[in-house]
C-alpha positions as a printed NumPy array, in Angstrom:
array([[ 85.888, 139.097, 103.934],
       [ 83.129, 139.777, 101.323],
       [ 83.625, 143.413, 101.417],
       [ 87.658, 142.593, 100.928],
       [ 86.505, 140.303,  98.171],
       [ 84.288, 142.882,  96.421],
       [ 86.778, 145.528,  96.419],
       [ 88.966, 142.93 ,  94.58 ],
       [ 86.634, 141.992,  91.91 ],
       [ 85.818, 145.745,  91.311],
       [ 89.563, 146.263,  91.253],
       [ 90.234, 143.487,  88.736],
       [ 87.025, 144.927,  86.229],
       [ 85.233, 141.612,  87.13 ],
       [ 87.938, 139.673,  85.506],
       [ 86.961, 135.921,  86.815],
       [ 90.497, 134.58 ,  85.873],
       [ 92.388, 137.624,  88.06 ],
       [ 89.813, 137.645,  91.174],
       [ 90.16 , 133.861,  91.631],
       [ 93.378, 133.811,  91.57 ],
       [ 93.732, 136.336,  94.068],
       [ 91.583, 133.635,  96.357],
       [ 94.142, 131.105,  95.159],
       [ 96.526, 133.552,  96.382],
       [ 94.729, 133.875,  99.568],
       [ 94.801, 130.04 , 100.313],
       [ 98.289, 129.34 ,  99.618],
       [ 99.226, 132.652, 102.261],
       [ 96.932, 130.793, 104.853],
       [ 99.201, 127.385, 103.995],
       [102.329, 129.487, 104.431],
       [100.759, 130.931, 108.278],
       [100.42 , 127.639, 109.095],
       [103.444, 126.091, 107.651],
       [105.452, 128.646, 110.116],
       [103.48 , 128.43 , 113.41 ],
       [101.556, 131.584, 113.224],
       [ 98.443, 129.89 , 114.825],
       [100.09 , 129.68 , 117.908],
       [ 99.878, 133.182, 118.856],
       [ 95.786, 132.41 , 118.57 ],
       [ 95.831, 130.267, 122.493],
       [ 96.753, 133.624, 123.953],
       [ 93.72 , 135.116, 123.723],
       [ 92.501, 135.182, 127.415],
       [ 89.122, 133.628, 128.535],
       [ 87.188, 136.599, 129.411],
       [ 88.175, 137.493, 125.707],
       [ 86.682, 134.67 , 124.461],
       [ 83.793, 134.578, 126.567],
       [ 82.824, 138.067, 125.571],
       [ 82.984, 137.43 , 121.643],
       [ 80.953, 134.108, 122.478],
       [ 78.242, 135.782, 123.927],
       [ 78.04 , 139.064, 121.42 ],
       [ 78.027, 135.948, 118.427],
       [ 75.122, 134.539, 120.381],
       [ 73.497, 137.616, 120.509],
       [ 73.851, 139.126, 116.817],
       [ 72.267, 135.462, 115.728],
       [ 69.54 , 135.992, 118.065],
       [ 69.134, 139.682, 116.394],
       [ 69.643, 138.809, 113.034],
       [ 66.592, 135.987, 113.218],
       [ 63.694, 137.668, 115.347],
       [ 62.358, 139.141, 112.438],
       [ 62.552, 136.197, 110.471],
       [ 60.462, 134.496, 113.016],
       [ 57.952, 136.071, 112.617],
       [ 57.801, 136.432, 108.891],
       [ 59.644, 139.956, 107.997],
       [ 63.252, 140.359, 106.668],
       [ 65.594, 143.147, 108.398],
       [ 66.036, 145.918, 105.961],
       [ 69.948, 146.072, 105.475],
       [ 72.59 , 143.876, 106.946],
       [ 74.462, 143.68 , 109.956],
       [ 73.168, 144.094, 113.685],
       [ 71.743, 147.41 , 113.773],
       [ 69.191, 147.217, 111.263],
       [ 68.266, 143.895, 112.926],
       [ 67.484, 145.493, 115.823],
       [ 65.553, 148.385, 115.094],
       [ 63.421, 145.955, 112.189],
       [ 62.18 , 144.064, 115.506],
       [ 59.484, 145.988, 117.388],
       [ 57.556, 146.405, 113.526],
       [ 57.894, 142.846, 113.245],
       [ 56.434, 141.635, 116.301],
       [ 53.641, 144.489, 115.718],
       [ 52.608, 142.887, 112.189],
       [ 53.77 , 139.096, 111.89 ],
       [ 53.103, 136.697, 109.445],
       [ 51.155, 134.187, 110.912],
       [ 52.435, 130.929, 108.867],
       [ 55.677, 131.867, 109.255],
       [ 55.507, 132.61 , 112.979],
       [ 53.228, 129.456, 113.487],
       [ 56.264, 126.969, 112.078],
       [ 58.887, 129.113, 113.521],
       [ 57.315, 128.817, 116.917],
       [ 57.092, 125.125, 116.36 ],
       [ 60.467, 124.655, 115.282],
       [ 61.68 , 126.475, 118.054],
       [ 60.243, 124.401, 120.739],
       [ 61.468, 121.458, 119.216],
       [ 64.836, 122.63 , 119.202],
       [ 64.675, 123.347, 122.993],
       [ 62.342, 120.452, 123.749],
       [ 63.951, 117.476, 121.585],
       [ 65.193, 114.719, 124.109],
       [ 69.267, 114.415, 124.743],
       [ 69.067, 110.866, 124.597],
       [ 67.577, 111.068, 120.653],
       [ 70.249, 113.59 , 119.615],
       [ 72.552, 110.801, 119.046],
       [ 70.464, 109.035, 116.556],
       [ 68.14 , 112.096, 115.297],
       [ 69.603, 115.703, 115.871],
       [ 66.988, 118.035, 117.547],
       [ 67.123, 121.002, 114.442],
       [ 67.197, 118.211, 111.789],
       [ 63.606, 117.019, 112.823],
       [ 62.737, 121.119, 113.445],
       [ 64.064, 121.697, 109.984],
       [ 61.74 , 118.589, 108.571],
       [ 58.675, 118.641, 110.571],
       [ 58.634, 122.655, 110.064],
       [ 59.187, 122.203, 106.156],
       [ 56.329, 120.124, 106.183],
       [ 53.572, 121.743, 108.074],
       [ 54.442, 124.512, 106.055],
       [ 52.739, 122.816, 103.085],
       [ 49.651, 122.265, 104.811],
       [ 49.838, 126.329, 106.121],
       [ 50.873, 127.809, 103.107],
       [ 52.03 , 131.722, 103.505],
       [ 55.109, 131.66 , 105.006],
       [ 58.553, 133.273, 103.161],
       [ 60.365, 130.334, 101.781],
       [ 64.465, 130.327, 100.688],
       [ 63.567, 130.236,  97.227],
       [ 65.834, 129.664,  93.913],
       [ 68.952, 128.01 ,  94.984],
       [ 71.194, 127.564,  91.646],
       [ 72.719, 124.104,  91.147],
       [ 75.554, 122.823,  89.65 ],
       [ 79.198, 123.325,  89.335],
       [ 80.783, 126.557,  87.99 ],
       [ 83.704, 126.486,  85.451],
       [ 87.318, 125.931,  86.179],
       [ 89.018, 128.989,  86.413],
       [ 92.964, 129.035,  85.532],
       [ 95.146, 131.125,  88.061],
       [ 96.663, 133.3  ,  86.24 ],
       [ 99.256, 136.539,  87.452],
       [ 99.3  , 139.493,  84.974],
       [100.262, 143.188,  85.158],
       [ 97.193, 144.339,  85.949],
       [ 97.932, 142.216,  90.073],
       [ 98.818, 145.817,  91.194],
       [100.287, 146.064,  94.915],
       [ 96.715, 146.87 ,  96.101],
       [ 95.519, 144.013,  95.185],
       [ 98.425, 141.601,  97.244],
       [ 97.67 , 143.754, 100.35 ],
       [ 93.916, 142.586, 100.044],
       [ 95.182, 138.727,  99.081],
       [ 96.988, 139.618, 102.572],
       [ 93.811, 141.191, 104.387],
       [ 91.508, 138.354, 102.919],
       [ 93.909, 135.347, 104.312],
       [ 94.417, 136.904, 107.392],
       [ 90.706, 137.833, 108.086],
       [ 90.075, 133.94 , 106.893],
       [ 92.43 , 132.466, 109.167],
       [ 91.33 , 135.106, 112.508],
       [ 87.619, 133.973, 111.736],
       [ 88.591, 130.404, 111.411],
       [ 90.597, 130.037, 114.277],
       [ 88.135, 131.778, 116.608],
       [ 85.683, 129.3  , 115.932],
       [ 88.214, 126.995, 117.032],
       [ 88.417, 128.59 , 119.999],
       [ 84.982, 128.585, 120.025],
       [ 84.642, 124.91 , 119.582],
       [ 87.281, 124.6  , 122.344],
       [ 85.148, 125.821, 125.245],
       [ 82.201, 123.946, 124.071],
       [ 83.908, 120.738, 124.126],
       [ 86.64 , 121.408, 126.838],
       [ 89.846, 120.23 , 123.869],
       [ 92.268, 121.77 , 122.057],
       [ 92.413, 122.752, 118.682],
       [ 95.808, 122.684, 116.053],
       [ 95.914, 125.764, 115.386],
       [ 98.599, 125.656, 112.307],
       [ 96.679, 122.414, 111.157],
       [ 93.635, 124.307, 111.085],
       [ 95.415, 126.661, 109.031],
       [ 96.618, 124.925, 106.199],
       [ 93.664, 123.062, 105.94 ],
       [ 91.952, 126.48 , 105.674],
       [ 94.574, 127.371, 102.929],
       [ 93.67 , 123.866, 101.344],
       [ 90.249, 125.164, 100.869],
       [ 90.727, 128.196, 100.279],
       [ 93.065, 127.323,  97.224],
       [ 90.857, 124.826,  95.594],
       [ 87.748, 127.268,  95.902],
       [ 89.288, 129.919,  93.758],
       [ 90.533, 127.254,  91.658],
       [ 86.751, 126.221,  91.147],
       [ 85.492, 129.952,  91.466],
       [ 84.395, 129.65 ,  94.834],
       [ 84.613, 132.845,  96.761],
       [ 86.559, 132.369, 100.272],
       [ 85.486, 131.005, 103.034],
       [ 86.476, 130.477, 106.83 ],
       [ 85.347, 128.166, 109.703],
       [ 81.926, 129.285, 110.293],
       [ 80.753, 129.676, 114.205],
       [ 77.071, 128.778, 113.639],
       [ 77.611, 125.655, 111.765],
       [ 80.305, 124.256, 114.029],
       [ 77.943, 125.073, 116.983],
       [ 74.976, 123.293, 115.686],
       [ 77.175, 120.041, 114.63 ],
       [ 78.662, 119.935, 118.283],
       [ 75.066, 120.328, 119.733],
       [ 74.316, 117.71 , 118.011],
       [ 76.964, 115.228, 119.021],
       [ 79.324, 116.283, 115.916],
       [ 83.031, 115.279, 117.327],
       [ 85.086, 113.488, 115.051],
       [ 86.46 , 115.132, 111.399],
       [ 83.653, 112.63 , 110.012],
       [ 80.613, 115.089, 110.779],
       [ 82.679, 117.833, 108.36 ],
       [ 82.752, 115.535, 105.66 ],
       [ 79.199, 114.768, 105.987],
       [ 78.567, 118.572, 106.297],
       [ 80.56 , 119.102, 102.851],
       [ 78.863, 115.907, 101.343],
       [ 75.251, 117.696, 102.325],
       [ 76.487, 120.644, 100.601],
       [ 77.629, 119.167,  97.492],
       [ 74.103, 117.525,  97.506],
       [ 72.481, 120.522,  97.55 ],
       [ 74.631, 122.229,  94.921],
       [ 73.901, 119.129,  92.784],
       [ 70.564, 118.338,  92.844],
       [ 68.435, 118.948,  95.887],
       [ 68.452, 122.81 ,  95.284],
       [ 64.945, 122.882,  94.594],
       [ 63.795, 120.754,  97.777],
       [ 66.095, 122.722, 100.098],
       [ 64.293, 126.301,  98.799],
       [ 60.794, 125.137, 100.183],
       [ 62.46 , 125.659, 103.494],
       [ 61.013, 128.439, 105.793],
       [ 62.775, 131.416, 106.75 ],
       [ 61.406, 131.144, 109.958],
       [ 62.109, 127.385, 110.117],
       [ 65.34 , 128.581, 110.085],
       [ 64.966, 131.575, 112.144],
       [ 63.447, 129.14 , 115.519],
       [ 66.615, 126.528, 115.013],
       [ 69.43 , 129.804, 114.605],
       [ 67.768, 131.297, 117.915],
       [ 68.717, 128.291, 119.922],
       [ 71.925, 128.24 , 118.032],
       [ 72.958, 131.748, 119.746],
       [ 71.551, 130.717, 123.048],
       [ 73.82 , 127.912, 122.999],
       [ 76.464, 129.976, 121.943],
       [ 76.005, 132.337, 125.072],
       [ 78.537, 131.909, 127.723],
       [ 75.809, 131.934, 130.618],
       [ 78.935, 130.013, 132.306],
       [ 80.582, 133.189, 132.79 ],
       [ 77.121, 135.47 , 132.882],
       [ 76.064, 133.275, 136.357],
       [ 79.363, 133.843, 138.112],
       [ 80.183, 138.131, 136.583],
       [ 79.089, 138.884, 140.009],
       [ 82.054, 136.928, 141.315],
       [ 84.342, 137.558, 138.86 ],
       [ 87.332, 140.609, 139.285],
       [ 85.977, 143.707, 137.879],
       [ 88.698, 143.872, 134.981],
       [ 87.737, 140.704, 133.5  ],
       [ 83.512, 141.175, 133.755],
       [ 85.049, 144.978, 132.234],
       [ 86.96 , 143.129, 129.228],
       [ 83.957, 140.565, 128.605],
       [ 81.435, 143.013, 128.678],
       [ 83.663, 145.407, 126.348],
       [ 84.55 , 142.662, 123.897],
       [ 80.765, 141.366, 123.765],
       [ 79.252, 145.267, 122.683],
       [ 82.662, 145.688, 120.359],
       [ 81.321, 142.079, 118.565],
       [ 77.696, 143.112, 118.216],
       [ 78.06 , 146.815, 117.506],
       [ 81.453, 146.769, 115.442],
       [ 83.041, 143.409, 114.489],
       [ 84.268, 140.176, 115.528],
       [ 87.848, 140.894, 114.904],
       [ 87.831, 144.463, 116.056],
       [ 86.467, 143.094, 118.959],
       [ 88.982, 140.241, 119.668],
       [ 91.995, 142.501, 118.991],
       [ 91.031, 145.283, 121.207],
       [ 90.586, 142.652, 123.897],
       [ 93.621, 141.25 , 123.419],
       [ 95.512, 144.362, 123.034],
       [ 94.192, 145.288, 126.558],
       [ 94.736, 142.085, 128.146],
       [ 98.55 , 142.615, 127.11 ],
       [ 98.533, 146.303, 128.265],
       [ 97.301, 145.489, 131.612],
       [ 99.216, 142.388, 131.831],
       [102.735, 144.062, 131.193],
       [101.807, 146.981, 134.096],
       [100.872, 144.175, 136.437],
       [104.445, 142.421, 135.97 ],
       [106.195, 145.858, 135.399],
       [104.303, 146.514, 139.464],
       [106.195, 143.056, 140.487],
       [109.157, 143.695, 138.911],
       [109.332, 146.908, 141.417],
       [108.131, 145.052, 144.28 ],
       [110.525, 142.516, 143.699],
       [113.285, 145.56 , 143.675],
       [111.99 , 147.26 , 146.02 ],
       [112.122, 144.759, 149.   ],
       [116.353, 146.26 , 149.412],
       [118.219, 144.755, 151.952],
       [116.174, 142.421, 154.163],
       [115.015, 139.82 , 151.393],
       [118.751, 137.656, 151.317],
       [118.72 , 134.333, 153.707],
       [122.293, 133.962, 153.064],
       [123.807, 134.66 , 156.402],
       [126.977, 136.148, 154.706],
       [125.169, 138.862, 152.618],
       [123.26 , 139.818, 155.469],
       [126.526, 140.26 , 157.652],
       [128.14 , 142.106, 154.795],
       [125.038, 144.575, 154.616],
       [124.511, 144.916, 157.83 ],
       [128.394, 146.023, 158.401],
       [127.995, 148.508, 155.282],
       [124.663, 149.747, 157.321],
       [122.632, 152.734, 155.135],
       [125.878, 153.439, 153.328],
       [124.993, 150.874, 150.753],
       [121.96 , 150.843, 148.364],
       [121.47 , 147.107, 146.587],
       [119.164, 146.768, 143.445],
       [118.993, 143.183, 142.543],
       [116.922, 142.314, 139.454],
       [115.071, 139.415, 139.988],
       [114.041, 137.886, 136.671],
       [113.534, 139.293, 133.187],
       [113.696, 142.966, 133.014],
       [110.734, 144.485, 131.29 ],
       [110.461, 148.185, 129.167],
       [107.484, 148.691, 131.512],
       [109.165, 149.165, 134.933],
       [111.855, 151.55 , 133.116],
       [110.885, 154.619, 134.418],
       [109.602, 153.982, 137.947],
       [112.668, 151.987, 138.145],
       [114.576, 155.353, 137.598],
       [112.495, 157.291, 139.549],
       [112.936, 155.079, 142.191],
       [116.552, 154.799, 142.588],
       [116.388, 158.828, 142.649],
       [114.503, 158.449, 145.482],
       [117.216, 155.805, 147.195],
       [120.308, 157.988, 146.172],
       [118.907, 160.867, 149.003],
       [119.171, 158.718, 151.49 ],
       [122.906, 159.291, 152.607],
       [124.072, 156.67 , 150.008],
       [127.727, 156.165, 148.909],
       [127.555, 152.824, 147.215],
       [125.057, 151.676, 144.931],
       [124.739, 147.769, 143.827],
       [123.106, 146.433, 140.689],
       [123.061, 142.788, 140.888],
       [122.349, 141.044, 137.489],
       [122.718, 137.381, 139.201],
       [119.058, 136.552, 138.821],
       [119.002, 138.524, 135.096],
       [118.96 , 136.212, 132.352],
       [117.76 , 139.158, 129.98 ],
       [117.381, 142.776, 129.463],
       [115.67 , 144.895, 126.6  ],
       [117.216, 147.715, 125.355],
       [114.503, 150.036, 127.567],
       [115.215, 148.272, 130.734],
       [119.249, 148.869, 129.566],
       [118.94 , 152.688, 129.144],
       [117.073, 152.672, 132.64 ],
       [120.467, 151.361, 133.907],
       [122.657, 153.686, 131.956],
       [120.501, 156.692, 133.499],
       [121.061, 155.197, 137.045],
       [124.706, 154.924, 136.253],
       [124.822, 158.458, 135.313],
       [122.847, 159.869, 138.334],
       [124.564, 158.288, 140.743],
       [128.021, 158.903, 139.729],
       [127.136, 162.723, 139.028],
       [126.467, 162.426, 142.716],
       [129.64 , 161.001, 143.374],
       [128.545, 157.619, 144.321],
       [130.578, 154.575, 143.462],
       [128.399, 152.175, 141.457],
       [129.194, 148.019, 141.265],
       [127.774, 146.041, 138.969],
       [127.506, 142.166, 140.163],
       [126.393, 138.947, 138.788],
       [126.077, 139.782, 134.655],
       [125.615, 137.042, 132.452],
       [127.604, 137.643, 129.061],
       [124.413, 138.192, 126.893],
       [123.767, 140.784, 129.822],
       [127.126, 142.203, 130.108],
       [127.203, 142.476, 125.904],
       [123.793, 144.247, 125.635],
       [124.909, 146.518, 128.55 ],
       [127.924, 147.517, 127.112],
       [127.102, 147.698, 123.505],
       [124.251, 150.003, 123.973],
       [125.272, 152.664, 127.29 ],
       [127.415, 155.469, 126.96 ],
       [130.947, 154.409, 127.366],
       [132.253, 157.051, 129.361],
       [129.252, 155.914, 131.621],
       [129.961, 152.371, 131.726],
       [134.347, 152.831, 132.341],
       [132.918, 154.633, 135.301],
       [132.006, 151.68 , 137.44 ],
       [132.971, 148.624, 139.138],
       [132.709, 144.776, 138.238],
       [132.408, 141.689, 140.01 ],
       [131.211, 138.297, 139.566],
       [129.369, 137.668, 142.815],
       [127.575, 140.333, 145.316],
       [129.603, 139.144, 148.098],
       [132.865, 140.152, 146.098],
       [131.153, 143.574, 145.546],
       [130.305, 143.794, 149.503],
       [133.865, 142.794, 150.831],
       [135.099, 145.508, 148.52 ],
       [132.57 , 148.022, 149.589],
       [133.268, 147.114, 153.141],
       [137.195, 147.173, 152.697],
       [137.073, 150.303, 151.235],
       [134.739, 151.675, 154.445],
       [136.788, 150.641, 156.716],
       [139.895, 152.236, 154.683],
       [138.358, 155.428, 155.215],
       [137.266, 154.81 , 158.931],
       [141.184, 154.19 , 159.761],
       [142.389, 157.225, 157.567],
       [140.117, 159.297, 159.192],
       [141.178, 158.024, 162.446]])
């Protein structure tokens, strides 16, 4: 989002008016996502998804605050250069700073559950650590934090809002609403409920649209924060308020009180922070777990710490889908190709039985998905050498077909009847028949034979065998 953001403002020659209205812009898009249901599609991220961007989160905080423990700063941002600035740390530390951080850090891990509820565990950290650090002067502090409230800025559209600059109002609200409903997700594990997704949204967009009103830069839900405030019994919207109310303190008046605070004050409560954040549920059972999922978790976790959060989640996703459409497509054909021995009905199994090998029954069972298109194909090649004469499609059980599956019907059509095979179709619903007929070839589709029910289509078939039997005869 900040490198969005910068490319704005560089784009817009620094022009405060133009770049905060493009966050204005941003918020009321986020509104608009919510307003039509878009964070629905958020829920179907699958566990090991989520499990796997928990855990990489965990670890880049981890990363990011080892050095500050013990007194350095990383040179450069993001999780590389955190890593590599740690062995030189722990070679030369700061002794104040480590000596508070160290301090802080057990009494994140040590505080008592039963004070959380009336004294959080990094609050006293975050105190007691502050204050020693007076008496052991030496360690890096926050420093300057300004104070006060920036101007009102006026949105404003012009001709210089170029169509680069809506795609990144686009990029920015949809990066703000990913990050923001991941942290819901987040939250969700942690506390075992469920987020409103579209809710979360607009109130996002809410936020979002009064910051650039106020020249705030944008902002999402924010994974470390809303892990420490559950942690520390944070449930109910009241903790946010608080949160904001802190904040607005700060920005106030208590700047100059909250930059005595010790990097590595900060750096012992963070640590605990991503170990919290770890899914060691998951790590304790990978051993158990199917090999795709501890695959996908371990895949999304190095994507999050190496790339990006949202890299990460999408990739994971995008597999999850990938491998979830081949498993159905592999039922689909399972379902199909079970043939003649799957019907109870004593009737159908009479009919089939008198029409012996001669007949070859495809009954779609369920939804028909692109995926099984072309080993459905290939597989009714296969049944046509078999000695057939009379191939079935039954649509009874069909309540829809895509246009892929469709054309994988067409071709069977058109095999079959260049083999001189008489093809029935049974069972179509109108929306089925429509699609079926509106996108085959028509030649194709005159070609065959119709009937409402399979056991019309078998009589027929059967008729018609024993037609040929007697003029044979």
């Amino acid at each position: 989002m900040v490198v969005v953001f910068a490319g704005i403002y560089e784009s817009l020659s620094g022009d405060p008016k133009l770049v905060f209205t493009a966050v204005v812009l941003a918020g009321l898009l986020q509104i608009l996502m919510g307003v039509f249901k878009f964070g629905n599609y958020i829920n179907l991220v699958p566990y090991p998804v989520v499990s796997g961007f928990m855990s990489g989160i965990g670890g880049i905080i981890i990363a990011l605050q080892l050095s500050r423990l013990f007194g350095h700063e990383p040179n450069g941002t993001g999780t590389i250069p955190a890593l590599t600035a740690i062995p030189g740390s722990v070679a030369d530390p700061v002794f104040p700073a480590l000596f508070v951080g160290v301090i802080a850090l057990a009494i994140v891990f040590l505080w008592p559950k039963a004070w959380v509820k009336w004294f959080p565990g990094p609050l006293a950290a975050l105190i007691i650590g502050t204050i020693i650090s007076v008496f052991v002067p030496g360690a890096p502090v926050l420093g300057d934090i300004p104070t006060g409230f920036p101007q009102l800025q006026i949105p404003t559209i012009s001709a210089d809002f170029s169509v680069i600059i809506f795609e990144a109002v686009i990029i920015l609200a949809v990066l703000a609403s990913i990050d923001s409903l991941l942290t819901s997700l987040v939250a969700d594990n942690m506390t075992h409920a469920r987020h409103r997704s579209n809710q979360e949204l607009i109130g996002q967009g809410i936020g979002n649209t009064v910051a650039g009103i106020f020249g705030g830069v944008p902002g999402a839900g924010a994974t470390m924060r809303t892990v420490v405030n559950i942690n520390n019994g944070g449930r109910t919207k009241l903790s946010g308020m608080i949160h904001s109310l802190v904040l607005l303190a700060i920005v106030l008046a208590l700047g100059p009180f909250a930059g005595k605070i010790p990097h590595a004050v900060l750096a012992g409560i963070l640590i605990k922070v991503g170990y919290d954040i770890i899914d060691r549920y998951f790590l304790r059972r990978a051993h158990q777990s199917p090999r795709w999922d501890l695959f996908l978790m371990v895949l999304v976790l190095c994507l999050t710490v190496f790339v990006d959060l949202i890299t990460a989640v999408i990739v994971g996703a995008l597999l999850t889908a990938i491998v979830f459409v081949k498993k159905m497509a592999d039922f689909q054909l399972a379902q199909l190709g079970s043939g003649n021995l799957r019907y109870s009905d004593p009737k159908i199994r009479t009919l089939l039985e008198a029409a012996g090998s001669r007949v070859n029954l495809l009954e779609f069972n369920g939804p028909f998905s692109f995926a099984a298109a072309a080993d459905l194909e290939d597989l009714m090649r296969k049944r046509l050498n078999n000695g057939t004469d009379f191939i079935i499609l039954d649509f009874s059980n069909m309540p829809h077909i895509d246009l892929s599956a469709t054309r994988a019907v067409e071709t069977i059509i058109t095999d079959a009847l260049k083999r001189e095979k008489v093809v029935y179709l049974t069972g179509m619903t109108p929306k089925v028949h429509k699609t079926i007929r509106s996108f085959c070839n028509q030649q194709c589709i005159s070609d065959v034979r119709y009937f409402n029910s399979l056991v019309e289509a078998l009589e027929s078939i059967n008729a018609l065998i024993a037609g040929r039997a007697t003029s044979q005869g």
